[in-house]
C-alpha positions as CSV (number, residue, x, y, z in Angstrom):
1,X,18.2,16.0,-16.4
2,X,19.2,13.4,-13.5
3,X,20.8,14.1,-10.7
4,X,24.2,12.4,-10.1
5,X,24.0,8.9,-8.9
6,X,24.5,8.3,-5.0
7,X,27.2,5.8,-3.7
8,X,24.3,3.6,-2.1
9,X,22.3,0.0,-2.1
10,X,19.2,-0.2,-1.8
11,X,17.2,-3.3,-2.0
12,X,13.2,-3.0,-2.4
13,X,11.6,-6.0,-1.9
14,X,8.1,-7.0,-3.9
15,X,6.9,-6.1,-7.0
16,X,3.4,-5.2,-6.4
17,X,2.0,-1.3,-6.5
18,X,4.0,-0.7,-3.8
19,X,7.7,-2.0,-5.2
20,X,7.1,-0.4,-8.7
21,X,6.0,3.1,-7.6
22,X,8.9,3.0,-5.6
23,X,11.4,1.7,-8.2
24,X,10.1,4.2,-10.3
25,X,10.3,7.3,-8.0
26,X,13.8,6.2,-7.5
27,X,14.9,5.6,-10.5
28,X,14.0,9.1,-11.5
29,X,16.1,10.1,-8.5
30,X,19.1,8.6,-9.5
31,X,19.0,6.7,-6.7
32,X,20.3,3.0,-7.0
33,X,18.2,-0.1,-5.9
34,X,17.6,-3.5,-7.2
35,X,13.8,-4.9,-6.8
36,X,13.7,-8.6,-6.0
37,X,10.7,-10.5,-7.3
38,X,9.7,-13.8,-6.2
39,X,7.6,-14.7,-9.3
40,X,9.6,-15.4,-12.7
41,X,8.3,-12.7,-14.1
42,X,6.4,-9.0,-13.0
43,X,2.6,-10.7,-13.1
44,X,-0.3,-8.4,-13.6
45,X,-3.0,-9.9,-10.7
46,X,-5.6,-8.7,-8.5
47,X,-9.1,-7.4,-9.1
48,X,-9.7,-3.7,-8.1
49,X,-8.3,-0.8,-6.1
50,X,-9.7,2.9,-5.8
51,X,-7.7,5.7,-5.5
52,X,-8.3,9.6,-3.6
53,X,-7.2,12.8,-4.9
54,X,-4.0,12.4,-2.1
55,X,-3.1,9.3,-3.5
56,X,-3.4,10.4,-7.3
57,X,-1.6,13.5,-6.2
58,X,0.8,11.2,-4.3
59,X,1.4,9.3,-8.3
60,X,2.4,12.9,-9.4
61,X,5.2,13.5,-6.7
62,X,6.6,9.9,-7.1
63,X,6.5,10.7,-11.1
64,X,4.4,11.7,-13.8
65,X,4.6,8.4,-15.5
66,X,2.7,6.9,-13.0
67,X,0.2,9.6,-12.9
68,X,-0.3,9.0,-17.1
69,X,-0.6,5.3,-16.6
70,X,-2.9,5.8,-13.9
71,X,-4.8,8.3,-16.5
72,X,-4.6,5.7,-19.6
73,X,-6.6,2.7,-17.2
74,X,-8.5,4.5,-15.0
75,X,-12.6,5.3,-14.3
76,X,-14.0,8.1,-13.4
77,X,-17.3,7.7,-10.4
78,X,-20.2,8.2,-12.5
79,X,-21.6,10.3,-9.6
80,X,-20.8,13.6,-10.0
81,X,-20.4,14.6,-6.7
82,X,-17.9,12.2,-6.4
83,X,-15.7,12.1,-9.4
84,X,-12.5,12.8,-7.9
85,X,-12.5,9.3,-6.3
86,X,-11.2,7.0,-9.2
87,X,-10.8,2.8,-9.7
88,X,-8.5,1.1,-12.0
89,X,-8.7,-2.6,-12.8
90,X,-5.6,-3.7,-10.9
91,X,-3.9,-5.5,-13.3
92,X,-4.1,-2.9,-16.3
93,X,-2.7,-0.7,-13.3
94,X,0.4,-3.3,-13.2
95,X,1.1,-3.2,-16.7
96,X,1.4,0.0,-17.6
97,X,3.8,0.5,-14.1
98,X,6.1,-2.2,-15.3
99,X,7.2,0.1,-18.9
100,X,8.1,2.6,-16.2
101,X,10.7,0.1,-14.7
102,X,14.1,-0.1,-16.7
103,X,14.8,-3.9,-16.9
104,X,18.5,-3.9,-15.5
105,X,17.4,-3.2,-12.1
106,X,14.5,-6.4,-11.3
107,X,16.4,-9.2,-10.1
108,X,13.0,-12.8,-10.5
109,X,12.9,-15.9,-8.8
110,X,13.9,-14.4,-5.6
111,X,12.3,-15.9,-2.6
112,X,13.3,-14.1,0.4
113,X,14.6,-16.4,3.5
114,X,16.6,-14.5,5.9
115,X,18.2,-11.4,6.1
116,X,21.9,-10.7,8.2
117,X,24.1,-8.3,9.0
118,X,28.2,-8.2,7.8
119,X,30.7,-6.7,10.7
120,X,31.4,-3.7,8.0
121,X,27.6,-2.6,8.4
122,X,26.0,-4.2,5.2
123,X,23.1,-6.4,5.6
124,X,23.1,-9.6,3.4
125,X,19.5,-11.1,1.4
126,X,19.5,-14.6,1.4
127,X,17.1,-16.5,-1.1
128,X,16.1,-19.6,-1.4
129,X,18.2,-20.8,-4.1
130,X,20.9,-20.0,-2.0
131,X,22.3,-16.8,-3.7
132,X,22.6,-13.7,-1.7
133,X,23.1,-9.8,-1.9
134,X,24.3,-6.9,0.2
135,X,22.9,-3.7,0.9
136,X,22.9,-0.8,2.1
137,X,18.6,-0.8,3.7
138,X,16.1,-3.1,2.5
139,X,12.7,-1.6,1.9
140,X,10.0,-4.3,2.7
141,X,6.8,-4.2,-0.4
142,X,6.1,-7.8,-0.4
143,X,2.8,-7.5,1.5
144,X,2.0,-8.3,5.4
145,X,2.6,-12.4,4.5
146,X,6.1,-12.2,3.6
147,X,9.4,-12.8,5.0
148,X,10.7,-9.0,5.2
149,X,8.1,-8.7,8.1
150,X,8.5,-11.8,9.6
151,X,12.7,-11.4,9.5
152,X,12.0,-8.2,11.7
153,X,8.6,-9.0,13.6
154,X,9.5,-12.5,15.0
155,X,6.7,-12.9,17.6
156,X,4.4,-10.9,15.1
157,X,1.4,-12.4,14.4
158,X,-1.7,-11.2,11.9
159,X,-5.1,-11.3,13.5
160,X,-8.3,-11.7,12.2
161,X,-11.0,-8.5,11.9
162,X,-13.8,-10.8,12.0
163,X,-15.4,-9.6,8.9
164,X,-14.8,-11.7,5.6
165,X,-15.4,-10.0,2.1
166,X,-16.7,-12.0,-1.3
167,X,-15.0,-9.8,-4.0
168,X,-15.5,-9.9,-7.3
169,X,-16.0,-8.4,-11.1
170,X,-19.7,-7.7,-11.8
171,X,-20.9,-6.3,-15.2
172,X,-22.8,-3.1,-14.9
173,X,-26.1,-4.3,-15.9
174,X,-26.3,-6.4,-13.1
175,X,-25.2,-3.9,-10.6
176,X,-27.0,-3.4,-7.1
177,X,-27.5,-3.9,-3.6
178,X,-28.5,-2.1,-0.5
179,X,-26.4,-3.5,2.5
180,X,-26.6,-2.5,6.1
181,X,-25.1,-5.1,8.8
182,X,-23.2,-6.2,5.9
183,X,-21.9,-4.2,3.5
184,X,-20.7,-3.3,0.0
185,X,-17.9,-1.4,-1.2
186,X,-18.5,-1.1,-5.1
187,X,-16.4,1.2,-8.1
188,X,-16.1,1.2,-11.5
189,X,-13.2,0.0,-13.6
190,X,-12.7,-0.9,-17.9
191,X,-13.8,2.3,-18.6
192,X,-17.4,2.4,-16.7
193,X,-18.3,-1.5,-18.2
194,X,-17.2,-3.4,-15.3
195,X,-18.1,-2.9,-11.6
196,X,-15.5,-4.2,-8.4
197,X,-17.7,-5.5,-6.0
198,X,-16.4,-6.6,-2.7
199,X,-19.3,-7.8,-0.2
200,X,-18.4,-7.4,3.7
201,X,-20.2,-9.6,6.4
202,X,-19.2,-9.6,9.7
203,X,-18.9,-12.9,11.5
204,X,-18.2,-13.6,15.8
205,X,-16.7,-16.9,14.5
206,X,-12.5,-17.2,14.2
207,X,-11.2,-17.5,11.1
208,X,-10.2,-21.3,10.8
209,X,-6.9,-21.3,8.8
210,X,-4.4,-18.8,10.3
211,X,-1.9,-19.7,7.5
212,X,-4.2,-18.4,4.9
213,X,-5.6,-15.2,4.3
214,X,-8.4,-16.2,2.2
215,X,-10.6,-19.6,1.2
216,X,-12.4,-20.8,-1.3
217,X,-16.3,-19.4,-1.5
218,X,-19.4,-20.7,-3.1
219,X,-22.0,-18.8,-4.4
220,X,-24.3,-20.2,-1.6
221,X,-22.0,-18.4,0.9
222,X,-22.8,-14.6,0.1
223,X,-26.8,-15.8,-0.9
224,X,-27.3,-17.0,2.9
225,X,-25.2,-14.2,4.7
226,X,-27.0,-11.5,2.4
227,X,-30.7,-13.2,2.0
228,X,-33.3,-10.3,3.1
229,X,-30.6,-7.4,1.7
230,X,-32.3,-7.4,-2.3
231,X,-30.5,-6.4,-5.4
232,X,-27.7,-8.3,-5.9
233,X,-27.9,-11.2,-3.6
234,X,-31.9,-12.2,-4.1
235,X,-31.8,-15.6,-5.3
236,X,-33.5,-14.7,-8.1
237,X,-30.9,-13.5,-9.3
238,X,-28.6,-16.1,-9.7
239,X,-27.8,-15.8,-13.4
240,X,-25.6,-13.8,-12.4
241,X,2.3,1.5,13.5
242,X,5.7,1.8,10.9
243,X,8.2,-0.3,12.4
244,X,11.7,0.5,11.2
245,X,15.3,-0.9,11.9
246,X,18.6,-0.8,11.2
247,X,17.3,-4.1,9.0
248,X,15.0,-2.4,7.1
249,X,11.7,-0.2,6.2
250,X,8.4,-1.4,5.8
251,X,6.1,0.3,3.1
252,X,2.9,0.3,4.4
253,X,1.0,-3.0,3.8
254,X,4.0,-5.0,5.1
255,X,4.1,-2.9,8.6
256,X,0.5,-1.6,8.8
257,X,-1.9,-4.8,7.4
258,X,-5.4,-3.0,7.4
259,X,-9.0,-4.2,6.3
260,X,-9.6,-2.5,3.1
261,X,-13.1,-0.7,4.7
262,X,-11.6,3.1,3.4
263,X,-10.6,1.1,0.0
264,X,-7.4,3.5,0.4
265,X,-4.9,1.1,1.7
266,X,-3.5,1.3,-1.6
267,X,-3.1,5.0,-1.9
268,X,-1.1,5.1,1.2
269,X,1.2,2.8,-0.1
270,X,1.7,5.4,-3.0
271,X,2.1,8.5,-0.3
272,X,4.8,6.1,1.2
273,X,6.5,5.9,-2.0
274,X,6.3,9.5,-2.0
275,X,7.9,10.7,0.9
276,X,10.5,8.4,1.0
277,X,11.9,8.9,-2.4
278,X,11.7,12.8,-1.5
279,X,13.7,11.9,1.5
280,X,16.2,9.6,-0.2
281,X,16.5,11.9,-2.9
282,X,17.9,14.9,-1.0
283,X,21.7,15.7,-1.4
284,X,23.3,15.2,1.6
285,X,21.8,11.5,1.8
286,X,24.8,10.1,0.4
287,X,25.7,6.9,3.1
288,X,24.3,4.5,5.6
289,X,24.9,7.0,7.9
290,X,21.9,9.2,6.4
291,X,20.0,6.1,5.5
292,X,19.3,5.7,9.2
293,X,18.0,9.7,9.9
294,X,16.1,9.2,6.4
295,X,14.4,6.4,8.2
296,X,14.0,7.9,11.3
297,X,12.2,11.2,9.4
298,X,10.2,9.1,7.4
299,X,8.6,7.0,10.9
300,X,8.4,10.5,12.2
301,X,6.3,11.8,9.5
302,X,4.3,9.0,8.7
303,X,3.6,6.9,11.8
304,X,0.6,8.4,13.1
305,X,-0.9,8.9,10.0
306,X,-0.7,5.3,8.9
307,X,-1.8,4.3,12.7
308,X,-4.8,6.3,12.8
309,X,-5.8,5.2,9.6
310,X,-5.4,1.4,10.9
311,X,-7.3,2.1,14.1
312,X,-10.5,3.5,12.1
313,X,-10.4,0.7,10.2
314,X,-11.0,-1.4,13.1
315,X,-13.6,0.5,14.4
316,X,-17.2,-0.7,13.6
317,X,-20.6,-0.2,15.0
318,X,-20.1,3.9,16.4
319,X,-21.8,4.2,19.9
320,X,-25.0,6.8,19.7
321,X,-25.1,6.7,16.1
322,X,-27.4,4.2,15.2
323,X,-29.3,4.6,11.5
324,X,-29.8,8.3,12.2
325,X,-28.9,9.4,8.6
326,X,-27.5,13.2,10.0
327,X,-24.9,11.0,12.5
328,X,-24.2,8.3,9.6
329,X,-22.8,11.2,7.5
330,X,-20.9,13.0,10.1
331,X,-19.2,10.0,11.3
332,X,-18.3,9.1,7.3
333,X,-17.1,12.3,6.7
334,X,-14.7,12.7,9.8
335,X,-13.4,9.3,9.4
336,X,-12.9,10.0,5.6
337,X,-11.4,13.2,6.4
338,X,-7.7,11.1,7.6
339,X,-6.8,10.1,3.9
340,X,-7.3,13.3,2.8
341,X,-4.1,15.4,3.2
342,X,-1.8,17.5,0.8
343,X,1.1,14.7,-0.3
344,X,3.2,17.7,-1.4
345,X,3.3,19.6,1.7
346,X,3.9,16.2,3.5
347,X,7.3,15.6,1.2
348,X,8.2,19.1,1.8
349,X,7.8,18.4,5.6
350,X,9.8,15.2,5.7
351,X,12.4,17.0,3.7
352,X,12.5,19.8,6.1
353,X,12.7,17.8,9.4
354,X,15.7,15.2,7.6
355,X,17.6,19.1,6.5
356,X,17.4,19.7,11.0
357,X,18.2,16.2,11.2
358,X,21.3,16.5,9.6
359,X,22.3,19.8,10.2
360,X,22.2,18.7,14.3
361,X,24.3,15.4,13.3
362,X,27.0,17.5,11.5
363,X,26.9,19.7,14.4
364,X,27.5,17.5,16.9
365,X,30.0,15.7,14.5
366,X,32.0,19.0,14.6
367,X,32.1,19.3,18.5
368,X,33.4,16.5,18.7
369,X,36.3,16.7,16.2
């Protein structure tokens, strides 16, 4: 059974991973939102993504229809060790989200230009066909290119990690490769018949569009920057911080952008989705009013987490480690060690720091009365 619905607004903008695990967790929270969508229609894109035990155990607390649908498409690592780390084929991943999603409640075609505030305390979406819509808090899952983050960042400006990645869909039979100044991030998805394959090389070079993200690459690129490295680049192989606002709330990719090097960027987004619809969820968020504290928990409770995650990822090269084998796997599993956390007990944190929250708020209220 539902809870009732609350008297609030909420617009979630982007329909990626991020906007649909969201919708849904909502949704199933009776909490009201529209998701705005740029492209006519929910599109199922994108190669790969891997997901840890937090973020599959992140699915369960948003729902458990996006823990099945995450069961029906994804793979298993076929080393046993490792099994608990799983892939999905992003776009199968997509699909199965969107029968989650009722259809009332995605507005398409919605380009996001400019967000405002009224004098009564709404803030106003503007698109670019010229239609507009008020609400309550925006929640920002369009990804670290769009407008949510631009609206609220003005001088921000993305940066580039010096290290480029050729990415790609490999069949297994022609898997392979042994990287060390470069290197490969590989996991299977289609049911173990397909391997994601995305090929790091780092470069001292500056990237040379800064309005673009990614370029065009040839299959002479990855053969020159990998030559010497065997298996699947020989030649003769050829066949083959959170910032938040009064304006809004960024979900992870939007106000953390991070190379993929953990491959859990993903996953995070999910644990966002998480503790925010826990938060949004409880009873006494019922106005604006709790909309900001909900916000201010959910910074609280998630800021340093997603920063040190961002900070290893920029880290390269350890000091004193070298190729001593003992070091390599130390340093792997410390740095590993930040993604894994216990979702649950963060949602029952976040809901017990916004219950203080509150309960000093109506205090202080009173006194004043």
């Amino acid at each position: 059974m539902m809870a009732p619905q609350k008297d609030l607004d909420i617009s979630i903008i982007g329909g990626g991973i991020k906007g649909r695990t969201l919708a849904i967790a909502l949704h199933h929270r009776s909490v009201p939102f529209t998701l705005y969508e740029q492209a006519p229609a929910f599109s199922e894109i994108g190669a790969s993504a891997s997901f840890t035990p937090s973020a599959v155990e992140a699915m369960q607390c948003c729902h458990g229809g996006i823990h099945a649908a995450f069961e029906k498409v994804c793979t298993r690592n076929g080393w046993e060790p490792k099994q608990k780390l799983r892939g999905v084929h992003r776009a199968e991943f997509l699909y199965q989200l969107v029968k989650l999603i009722p259809q009332h409640v995605a507005r398409f075609n919605n380009v996001l230009t400019s967000i405002s505030s009224t004098a009564n305390g709404k803030l106003v979406v503007e698109f670019l066909d010229g239609t507009t819509a008020e609400a309550d808090a925006i929640i920002g899952c369009d990804g670290i290119k769009h407008r949510v983050r631009q609206e609220l960042l003005q001088a921000s400006k993305t940066s580039y990690s010096h290290k480029y990645a050729y990415k790609g869909l490999i069949w297994r039979k022609r898997e392979g490769s042994k990287c060390m100044h470069g290197h490969v991030l590989a996991f299977l998805v289609k049911s173990g018949t397909v391997m994601n394959v995305v090929a790091f090389h780092a470069s001292d070079e500056p990237w040379k569009d800064s309005e673009r993200h990614t370029r065009t690459a040839t299959r002479a690129g990855p053969l020159c920057d990998f030559t010497g490295y065997g298996g699947l680049f020989r030649p003769a192989r050829q066949s083959c911080a959170f910032v938040l606002s009064r304006e809004g709330l960024y979900i992870y990719d939007a106000a953390h952008a991070t190379s993929p090097h953990h491959g859990a960027g993903a996953g995070f987004c999910i644990e966002d989705s998480a503790v925010l619809a826990a938060l949004l969820s409880r009873e006494a968020v019922n106005s604006p009013v709790e909309l900001e504290l909900v916000f201010a928990v959910f910074g609280e409770c998630r800021r340093e987490r997603g920063r040190s995650f961002i900070v290893d990822c920029y880290e390269s090269r350890a000091e004193g480690v070298g190729s001593d084998l003992t070091k390599i796997e130390n340093e792997i599993n410390t740095r590993n060690s930040i993604v894994a956390d216990i979702v649950v007990k963060m949602c029952q944190r976040a809901q017990g720091a916004l219950s203080r929250k509150c309960s000093s708020v109506t205090r202080e209220f009173s006194a004043h009365i």
